[in-house]
VEXMI-76694 format. One record per residue (C-alpha): residue number from 1; chain; x, y, z. Coordinates in steps of 0.25 Angstrom, whole numbers. Layout:
<nodes>
> marlum, guti, east, north, up
> NUM, A, X, Y, Z;
...
</nodes>
This chain:
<nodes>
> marlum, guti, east, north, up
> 1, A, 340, 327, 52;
> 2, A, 340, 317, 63;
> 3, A, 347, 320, 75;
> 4, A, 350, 310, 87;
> 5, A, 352, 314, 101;
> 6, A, 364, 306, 108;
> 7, A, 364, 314, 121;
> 8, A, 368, 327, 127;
> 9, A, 371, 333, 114;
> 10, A, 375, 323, 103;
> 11, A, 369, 321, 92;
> 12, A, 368, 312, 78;
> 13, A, 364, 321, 68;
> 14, A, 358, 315, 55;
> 15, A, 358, 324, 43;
> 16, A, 355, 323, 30;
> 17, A, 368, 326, 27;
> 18, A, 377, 317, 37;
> 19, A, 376, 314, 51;
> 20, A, 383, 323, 65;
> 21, A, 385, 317, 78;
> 22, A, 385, 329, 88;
> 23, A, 392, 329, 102;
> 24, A, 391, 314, 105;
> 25, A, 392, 312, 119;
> 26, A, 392, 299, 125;
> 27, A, 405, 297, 136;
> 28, A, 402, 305, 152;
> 29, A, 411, 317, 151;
> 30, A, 417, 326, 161;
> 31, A, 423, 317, 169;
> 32, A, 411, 309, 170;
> 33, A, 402, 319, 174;
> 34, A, 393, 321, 161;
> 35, A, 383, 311, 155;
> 36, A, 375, 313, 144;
> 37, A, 360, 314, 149;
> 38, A, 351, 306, 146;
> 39, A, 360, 295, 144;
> 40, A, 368, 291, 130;
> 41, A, 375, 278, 132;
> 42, A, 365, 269, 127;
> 43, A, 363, 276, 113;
> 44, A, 369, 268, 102;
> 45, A, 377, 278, 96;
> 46, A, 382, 269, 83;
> 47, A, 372, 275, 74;
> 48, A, 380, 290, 78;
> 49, A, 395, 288, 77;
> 50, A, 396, 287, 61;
> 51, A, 392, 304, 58;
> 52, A, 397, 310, 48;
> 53, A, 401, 322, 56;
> 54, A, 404, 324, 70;
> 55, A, 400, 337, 78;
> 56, A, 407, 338, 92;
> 57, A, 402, 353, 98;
> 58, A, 413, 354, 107;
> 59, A, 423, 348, 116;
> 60, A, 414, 347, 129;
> 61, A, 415, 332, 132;
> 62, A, 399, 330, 132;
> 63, A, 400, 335, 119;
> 64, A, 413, 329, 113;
> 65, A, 414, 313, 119;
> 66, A, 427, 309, 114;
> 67, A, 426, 294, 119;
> 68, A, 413, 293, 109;
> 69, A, 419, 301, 98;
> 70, A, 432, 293, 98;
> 71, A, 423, 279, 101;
> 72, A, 411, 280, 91;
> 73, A, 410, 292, 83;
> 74, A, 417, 289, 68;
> 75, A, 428, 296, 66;
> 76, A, 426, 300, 51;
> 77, A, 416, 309, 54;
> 78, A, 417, 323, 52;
> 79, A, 419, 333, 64;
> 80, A, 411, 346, 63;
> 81, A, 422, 354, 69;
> 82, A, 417, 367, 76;
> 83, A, 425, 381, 75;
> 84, A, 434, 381, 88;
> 85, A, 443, 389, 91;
> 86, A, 452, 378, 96;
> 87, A, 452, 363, 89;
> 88, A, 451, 356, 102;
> 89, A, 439, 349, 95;
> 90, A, 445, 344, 83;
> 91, A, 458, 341, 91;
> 92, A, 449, 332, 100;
> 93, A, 441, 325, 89;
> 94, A, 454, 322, 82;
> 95, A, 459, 315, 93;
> 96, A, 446, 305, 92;
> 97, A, 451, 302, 78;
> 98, A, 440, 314, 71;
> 99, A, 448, 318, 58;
> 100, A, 436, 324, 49;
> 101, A, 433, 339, 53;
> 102, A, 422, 348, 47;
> 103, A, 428, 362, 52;
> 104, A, 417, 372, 53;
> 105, A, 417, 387, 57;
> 106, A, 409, 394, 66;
> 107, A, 393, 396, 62;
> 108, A, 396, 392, 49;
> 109, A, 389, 382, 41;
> 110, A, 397, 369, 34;
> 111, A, 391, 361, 24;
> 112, A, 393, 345, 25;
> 113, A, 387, 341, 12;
> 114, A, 374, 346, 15;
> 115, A, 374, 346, 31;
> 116, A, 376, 361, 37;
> 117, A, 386, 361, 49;
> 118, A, 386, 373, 57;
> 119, A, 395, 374, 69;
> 120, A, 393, 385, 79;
> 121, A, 406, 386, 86;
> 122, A, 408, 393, 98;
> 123, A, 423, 396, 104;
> 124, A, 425, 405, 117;
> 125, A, 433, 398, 127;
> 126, A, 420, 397, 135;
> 127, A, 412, 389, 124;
> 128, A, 413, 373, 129;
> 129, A, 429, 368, 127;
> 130, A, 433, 382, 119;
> 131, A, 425, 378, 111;
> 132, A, 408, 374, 108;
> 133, A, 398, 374, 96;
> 134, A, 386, 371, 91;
> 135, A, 382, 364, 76;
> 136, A, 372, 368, 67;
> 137, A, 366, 356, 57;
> 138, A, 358, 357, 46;
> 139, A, 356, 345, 34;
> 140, A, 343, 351, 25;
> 141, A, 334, 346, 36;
> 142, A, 335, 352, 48;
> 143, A, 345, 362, 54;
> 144, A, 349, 361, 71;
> 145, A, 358, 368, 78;
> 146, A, 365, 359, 89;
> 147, A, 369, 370, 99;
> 148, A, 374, 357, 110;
> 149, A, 379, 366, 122;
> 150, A, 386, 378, 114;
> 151, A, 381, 392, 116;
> 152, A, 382, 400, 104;
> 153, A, 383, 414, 107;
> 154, A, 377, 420, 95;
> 155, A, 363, 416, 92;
> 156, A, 362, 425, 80;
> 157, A, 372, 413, 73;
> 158, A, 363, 402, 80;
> 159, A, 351, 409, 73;
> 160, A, 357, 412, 59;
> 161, A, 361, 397, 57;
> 162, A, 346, 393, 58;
> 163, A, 335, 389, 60;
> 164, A, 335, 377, 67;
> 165, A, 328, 364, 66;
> 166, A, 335, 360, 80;
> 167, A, 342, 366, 94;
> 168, A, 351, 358, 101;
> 169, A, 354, 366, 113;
> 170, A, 361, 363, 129;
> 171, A, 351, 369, 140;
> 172, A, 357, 363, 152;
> 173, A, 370, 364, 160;
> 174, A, 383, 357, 156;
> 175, A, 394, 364, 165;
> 176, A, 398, 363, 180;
> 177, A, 391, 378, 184;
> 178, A, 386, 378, 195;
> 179, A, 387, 364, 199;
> 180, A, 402, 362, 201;
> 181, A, 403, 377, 209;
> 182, A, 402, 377, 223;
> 183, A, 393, 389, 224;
> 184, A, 384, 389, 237;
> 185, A, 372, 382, 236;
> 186, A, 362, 394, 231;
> 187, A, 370, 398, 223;
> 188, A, 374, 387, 215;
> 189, A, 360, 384, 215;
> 190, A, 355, 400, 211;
> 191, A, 367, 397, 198;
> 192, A, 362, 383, 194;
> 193, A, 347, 389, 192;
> 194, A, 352, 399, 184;
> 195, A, 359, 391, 175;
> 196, A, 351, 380, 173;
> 197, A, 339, 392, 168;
> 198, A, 350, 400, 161;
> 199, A, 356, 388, 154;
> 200, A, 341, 383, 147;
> 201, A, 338, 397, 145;
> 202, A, 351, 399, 135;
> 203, A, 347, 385, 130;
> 204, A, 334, 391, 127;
> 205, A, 340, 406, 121;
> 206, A, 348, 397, 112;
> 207, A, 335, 390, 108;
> 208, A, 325, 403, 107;
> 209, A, 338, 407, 97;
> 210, A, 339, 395, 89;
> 211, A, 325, 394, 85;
> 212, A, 326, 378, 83;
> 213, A, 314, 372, 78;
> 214, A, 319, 361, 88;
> 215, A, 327, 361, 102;
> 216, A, 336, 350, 108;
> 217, A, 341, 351, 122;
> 218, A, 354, 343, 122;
> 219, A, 369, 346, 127;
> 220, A, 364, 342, 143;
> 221, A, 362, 340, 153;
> 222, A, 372, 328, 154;
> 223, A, 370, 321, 167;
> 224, A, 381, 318, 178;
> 225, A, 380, 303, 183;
> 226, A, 393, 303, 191;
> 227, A, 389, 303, 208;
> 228, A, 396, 316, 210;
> 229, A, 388, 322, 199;
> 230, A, 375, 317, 199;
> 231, A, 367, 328, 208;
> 232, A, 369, 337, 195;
> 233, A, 360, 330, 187;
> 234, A, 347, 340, 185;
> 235, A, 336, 327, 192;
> 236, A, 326, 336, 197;
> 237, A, 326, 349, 186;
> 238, A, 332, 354, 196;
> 239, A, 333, 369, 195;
> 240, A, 346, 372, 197;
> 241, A, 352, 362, 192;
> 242, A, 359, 365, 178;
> 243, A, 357, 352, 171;
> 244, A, 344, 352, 165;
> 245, A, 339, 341, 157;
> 246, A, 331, 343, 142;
> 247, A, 319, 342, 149;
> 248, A, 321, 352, 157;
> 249, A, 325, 362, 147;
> 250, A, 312, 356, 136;
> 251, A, 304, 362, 147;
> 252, A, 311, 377, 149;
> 253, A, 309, 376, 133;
> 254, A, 296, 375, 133;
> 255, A, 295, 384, 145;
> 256, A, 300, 394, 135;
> 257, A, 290, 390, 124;
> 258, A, 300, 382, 116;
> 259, A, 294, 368, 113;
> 260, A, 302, 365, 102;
> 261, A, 313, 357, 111;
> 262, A, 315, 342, 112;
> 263, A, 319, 331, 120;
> 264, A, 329, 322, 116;
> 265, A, 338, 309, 121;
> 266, A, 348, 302, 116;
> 267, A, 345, 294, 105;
> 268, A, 334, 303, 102;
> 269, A, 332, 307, 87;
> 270, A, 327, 319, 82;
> 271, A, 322, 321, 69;
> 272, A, 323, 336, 62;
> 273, A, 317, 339, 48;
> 274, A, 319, 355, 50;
> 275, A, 311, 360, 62;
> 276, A, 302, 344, 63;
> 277, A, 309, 338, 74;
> 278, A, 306, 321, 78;
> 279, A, 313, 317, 90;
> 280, A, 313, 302, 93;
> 281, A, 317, 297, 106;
> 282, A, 324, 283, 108;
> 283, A, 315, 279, 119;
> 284, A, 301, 280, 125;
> 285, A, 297, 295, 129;
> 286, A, 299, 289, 145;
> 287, A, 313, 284, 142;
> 288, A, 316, 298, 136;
> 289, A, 313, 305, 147;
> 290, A, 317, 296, 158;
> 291, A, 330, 303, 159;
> 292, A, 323, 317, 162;
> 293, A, 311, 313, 172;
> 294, A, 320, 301, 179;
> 295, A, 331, 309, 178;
> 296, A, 337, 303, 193;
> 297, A, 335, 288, 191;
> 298, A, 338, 289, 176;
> 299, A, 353, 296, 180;
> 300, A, 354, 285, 192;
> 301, A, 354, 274, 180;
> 302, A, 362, 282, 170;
> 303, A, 373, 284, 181;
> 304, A, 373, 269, 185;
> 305, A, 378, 265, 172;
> 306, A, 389, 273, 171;
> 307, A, 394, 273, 186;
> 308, A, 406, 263, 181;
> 309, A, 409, 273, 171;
> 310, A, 410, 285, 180;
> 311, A, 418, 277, 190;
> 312, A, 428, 273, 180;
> 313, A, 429, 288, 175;
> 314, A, 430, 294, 189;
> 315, A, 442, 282, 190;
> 316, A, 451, 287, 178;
> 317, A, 449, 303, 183;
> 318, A, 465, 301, 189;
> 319, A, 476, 293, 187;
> 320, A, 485, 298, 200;
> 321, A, 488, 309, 206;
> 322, A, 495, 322, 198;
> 323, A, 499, 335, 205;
> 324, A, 488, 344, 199;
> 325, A, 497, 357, 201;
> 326, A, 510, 350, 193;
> 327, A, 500, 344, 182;
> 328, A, 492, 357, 181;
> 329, A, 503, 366, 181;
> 330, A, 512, 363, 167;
> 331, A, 497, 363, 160;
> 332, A, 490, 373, 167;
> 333, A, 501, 385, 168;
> 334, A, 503, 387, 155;
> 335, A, 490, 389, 152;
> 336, A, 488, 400, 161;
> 337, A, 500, 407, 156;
> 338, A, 495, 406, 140;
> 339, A, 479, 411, 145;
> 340, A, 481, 426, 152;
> 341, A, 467, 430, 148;
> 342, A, 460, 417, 155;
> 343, A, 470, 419, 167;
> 344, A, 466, 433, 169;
> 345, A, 451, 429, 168;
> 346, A, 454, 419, 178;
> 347, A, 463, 427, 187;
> 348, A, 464, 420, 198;
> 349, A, 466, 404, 203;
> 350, A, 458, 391, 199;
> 351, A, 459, 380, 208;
> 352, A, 458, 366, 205;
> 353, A, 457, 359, 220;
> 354, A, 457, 345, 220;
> 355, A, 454, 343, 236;
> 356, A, 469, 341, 239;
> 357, A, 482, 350, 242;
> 358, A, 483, 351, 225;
> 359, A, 474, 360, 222;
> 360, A, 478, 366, 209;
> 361, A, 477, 381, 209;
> 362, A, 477, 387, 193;
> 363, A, 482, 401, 195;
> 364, A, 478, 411, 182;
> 365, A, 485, 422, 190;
> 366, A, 499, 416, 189;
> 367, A, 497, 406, 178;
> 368, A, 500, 395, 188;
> 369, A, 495, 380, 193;
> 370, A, 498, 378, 208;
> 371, A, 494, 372, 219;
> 372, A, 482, 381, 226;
> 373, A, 486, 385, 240;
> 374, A, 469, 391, 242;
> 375, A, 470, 405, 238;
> 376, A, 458, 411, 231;
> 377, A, 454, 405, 216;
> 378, A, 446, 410, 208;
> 379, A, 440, 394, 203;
> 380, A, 443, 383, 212;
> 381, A, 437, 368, 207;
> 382, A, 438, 357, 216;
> 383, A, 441, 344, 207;
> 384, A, 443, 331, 210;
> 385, A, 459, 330, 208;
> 386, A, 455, 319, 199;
> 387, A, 449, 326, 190;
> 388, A, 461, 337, 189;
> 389, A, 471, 324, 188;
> 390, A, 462, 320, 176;
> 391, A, 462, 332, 169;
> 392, A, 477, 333, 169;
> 393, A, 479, 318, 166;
> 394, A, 471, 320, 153;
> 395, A, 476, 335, 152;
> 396, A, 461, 339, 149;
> 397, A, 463, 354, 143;
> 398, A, 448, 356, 146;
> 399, A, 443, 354, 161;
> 400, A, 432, 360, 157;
> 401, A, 428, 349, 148;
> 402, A, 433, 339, 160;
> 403, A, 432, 343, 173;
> 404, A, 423, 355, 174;
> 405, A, 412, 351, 167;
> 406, A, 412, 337, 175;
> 407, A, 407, 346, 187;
> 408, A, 415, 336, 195;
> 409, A, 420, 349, 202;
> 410, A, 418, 361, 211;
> 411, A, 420, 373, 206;
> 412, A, 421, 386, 215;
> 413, A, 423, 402, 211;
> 414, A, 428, 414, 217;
> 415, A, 418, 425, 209;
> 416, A, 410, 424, 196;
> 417, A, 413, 411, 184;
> 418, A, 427, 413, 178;
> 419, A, 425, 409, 164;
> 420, A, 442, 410, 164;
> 421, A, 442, 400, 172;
> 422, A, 436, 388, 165;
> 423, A, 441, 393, 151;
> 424, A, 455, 389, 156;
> 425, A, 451, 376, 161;
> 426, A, 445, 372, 146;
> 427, A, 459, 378, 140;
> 428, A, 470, 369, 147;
> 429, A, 479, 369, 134;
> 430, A, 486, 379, 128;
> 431, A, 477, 379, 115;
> 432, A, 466, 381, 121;
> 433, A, 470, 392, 132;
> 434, A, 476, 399, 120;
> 435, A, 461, 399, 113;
> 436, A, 455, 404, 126;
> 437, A, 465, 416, 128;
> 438, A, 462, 420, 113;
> 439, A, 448, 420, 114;
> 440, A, 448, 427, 129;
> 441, A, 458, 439, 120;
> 442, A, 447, 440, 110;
> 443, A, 434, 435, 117;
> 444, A, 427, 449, 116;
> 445, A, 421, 454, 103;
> 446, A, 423, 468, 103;
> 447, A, 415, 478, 97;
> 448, A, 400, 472, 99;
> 449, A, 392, 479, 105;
> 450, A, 376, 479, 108;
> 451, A, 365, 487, 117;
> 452, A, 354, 482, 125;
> 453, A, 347, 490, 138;
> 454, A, 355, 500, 138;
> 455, A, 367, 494, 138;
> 456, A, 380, 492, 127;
> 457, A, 384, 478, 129;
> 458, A, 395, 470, 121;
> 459, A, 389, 461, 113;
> 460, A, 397, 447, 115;
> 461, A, 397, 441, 130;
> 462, A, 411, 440, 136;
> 463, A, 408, 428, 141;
> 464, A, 405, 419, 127;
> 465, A, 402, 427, 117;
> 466, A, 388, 428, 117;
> 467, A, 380, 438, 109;
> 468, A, 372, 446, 121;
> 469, A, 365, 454, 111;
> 470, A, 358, 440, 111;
> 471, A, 362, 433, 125;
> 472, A, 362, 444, 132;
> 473, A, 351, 448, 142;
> 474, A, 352, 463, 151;
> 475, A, 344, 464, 166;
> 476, A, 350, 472, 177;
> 477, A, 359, 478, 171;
> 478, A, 367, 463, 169;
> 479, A, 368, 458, 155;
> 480, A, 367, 442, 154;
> 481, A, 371, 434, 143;
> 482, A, 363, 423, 143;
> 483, A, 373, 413, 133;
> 484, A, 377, 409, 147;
> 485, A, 372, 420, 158;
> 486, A, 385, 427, 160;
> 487, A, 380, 441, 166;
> 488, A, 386, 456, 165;
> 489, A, 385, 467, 174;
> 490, A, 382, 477, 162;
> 491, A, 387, 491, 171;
> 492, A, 398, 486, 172;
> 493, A, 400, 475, 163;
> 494, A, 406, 464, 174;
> 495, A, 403, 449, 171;
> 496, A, 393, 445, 183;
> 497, A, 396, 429, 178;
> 498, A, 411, 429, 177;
> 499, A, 421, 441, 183;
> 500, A, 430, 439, 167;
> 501, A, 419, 443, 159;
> 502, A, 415, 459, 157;
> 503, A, 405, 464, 148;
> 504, A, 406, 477, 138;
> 505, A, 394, 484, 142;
> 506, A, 389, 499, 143;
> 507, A, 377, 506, 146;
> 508, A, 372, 515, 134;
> 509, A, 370, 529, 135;
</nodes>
């Protein structure tokens, strides 16, 4: 198997048995925010756009690049369809002009006329745009699991689907918390330690799991060339900063005792014949790693280029003015009246305040969009009314795939996360709120049950899912899953992260 990395995480896979592009992503996304790091744009990417099948992990728009799909990728090949619960996916590569689907179900292993596709599938409202996975590819000579940036919540399905020749796993940030919140300045710098540490260490659970004879850190960091943006880029291994690069994450690997990682760029080639890995690289080792050790110069050069770009982009964000209320209104209200269960997770009003007299008050209490007069909220974001015009004029059904990822915001809170919150913003259609209210009604898996210290704990997270007989970790009396470090007060069994999540729990006798 020959596997070529074209950044971020795409990838041509060469098997014996036909060939898969994975996630190609080559076009700024998030309103210009995101690049992929280090750079793409010079790889030649003819020898790539004829596969035979096609693989797209999800919607995210660093994972799914309609404008190359649609430009280079040839449309007969076939798309390995993962198991959603609602077709968005298939819906949007139909519109590219993708007609050929393989349709596969969740963990379950397809034959393609010798290659073996297995797509892990994961479908809470949380997981990317209601909707995320993993791929699983084996062709007689070497067996890898691409995980991208999915977060399986059952290891014991990742384990029974080995071994592994090769990991592909996300270790570093890829969302706006804390950078976008306006948090005081300890604090946000107290949160932004913790997660930079808490993401690699779930990077590296996922790895201790898998077992793979060989680990590839991908999926991130991107890099954020726009003016406004540029301080989040990690220059110095900063600490608390989120975004840290492969290098950074190679060295708390082998911190841990795990040597078995390595670097790679785009355009870099990695060879697999079961567990004997070759990498080849497309330049000298000091070109390789200018990007990491010249990290500032190297992102002045990158940014230069695409200045004209950005300034065209930032350009066509509005075409005149629209009365947010009266736009957001006939969209919005009816949404809110179809979703009582995220509604009442909410319980209170969301604030979208453009710097002007029309901030937009969304109100889950009474199911209605109006003008916000400044009475308490429960989120409020302030956003460039360009944006929000935007976002109506394309009548984007996902602002999280949009706006909140492009950090090009601030966020503040009154209290703990609400997941509630952004849930609804990535379900602006009746579709997909309808998918959200049925998963909420049925999230829970009753019945389960496990006991550990002293304690009787349900055994699936309310939060995603997860499987805490092996995510999670009991001290002080505070059970953590670390899928994602949501915490629970175990005497009383109050979510410490979020105020809509409680955890079934009793002390045993």
């Amino acid at each position: 198997m020959r596997m070529t990395f074209l950044g971020h995480v795409g990838f041509h896979v060469e098997t014996a048995h036909g060939s898969v592009l994975c996630d190609p992503w080559f076009t700024p996304a998030y309103f210009g925010s995101w690049f992929p790091f280090p750079r793409n744009d010079g790889l030649d990417v003819a020898p790539f756009v004829t596969p035979e099948y096609l693989y797209v992990s999800h919607l995210h728009h660093d994972h799914f690049d309609p404008e190359f799909l649609a430009r280079h990728v040839d449309k007969r090949a076939r798309v390995l369809l993962p198991d959603f619960g609602v077709p968005l996916l298939e819906r949007a590569l139909r519109s590219l002009g993708f007609q050929h689907f393989v349709r596969t179900r969740h963990a379950e292993p397809v034959d393609l006329d010798g290659l073996e596709v297995t797509i892990l599938a994961m479908t809470a409202p949380a997981d990317g745009p209601l909707g995320d996975s993993a791929i699983v590819l084996d062709d007689g000579t070497a067996r890898v699991l691409n995980q991208n940036d999915a977060r399986p919540g059952d290891p014991d399905v990742l384990q029974r689907l080995g071994p592994y020749d090769a990991h592909i796993v996300q270790f570093s940030g890829a969302i706006w918390y804390p950078v976008a919140y306006d948090f005081p300045p300890d604090e946000k710098d107290r949160l932004a330690r913790d997660k930079r540490v808490n993401q690699m260490a779930r990077a590296r659970q996922y790895i201790e799991w898998v077992k793979a004879a060989n680990v590839f850190p991908a999926a991130g960091p991107p890099c954020f060339l726009d003016d406004a943006l540029f301080a989040l880029n990690d220059f110095d291994r900063d600490p608390a900063n989120i975004f840290p690069d492969q290098t950074v994450f190679l060295e708390e690997l082998r911190a841990h005792g795990i040597d078995r990682g390595h670097l790679i760029v785009p355009g870099s080639v990695v060879g697999l014949d079961g567990p004997h890995c070759r990498v080849e690289h497309p330049e000298p080792e000091h070109a390789v790693m200018r990007p990491f050790v010249d990290k500032r110069a190297y992102l002045h050069e990158y940014r230069a280029g695409w200045r004209d770009w950005l300034d065209a982009e930032k350009a066509g964000w509005s075409h005149g003015r629209r009365e947010l209320v009266g736009a957001l209104a006939p969209w919005f209200e009816p949404l809110l009246e179809a979703a009582p269960v995220t509604s009442a997770g909410v319980a209170g009003v969301v604030v979208l305040d453009t710097g002007d007299d029309d901030a937009v008050a969304i109100d889950f209490v009474d199911s209605r969009v109006r003008r916000w007069t400044g009475e308490p909220y429960v989120y409020k974001v302030d956003v460039d009314r360009r944006l929000v015009e935007a976002l109506i004029e394309r009548h984007v059904e996902d602002w999280v795939n949009s706006l909140f990822l492009s950090c090009r915001f601030t966020a503040h809170r009154a209290g703990p996360f609400n997941e509630h919150v952004m849930t609804f913003f990535k379900a602006l259609a009746p579709e997909r709120i309808a998918y959200v209210e049925r998963c909420l009604r049925s999230a829970r898996k009753a019945g389960e049950f496990f006991e550990r210290d002293g304690w009787r704990i349900e055994r699936w997270c309310p939060h995603r899912q997860a499987d805490l007989t092996r995510f999670g970790e009991i001290a002080d009396g505070v059970l953590t899953c670390s899928l994602h470090h949501w915490q629970f007060d175990l005497e009383t069994g109050q979510c410490l992260t979020s105020d809509d999540r409680r955890l079934r729990c009793e002390r045993v006798e």
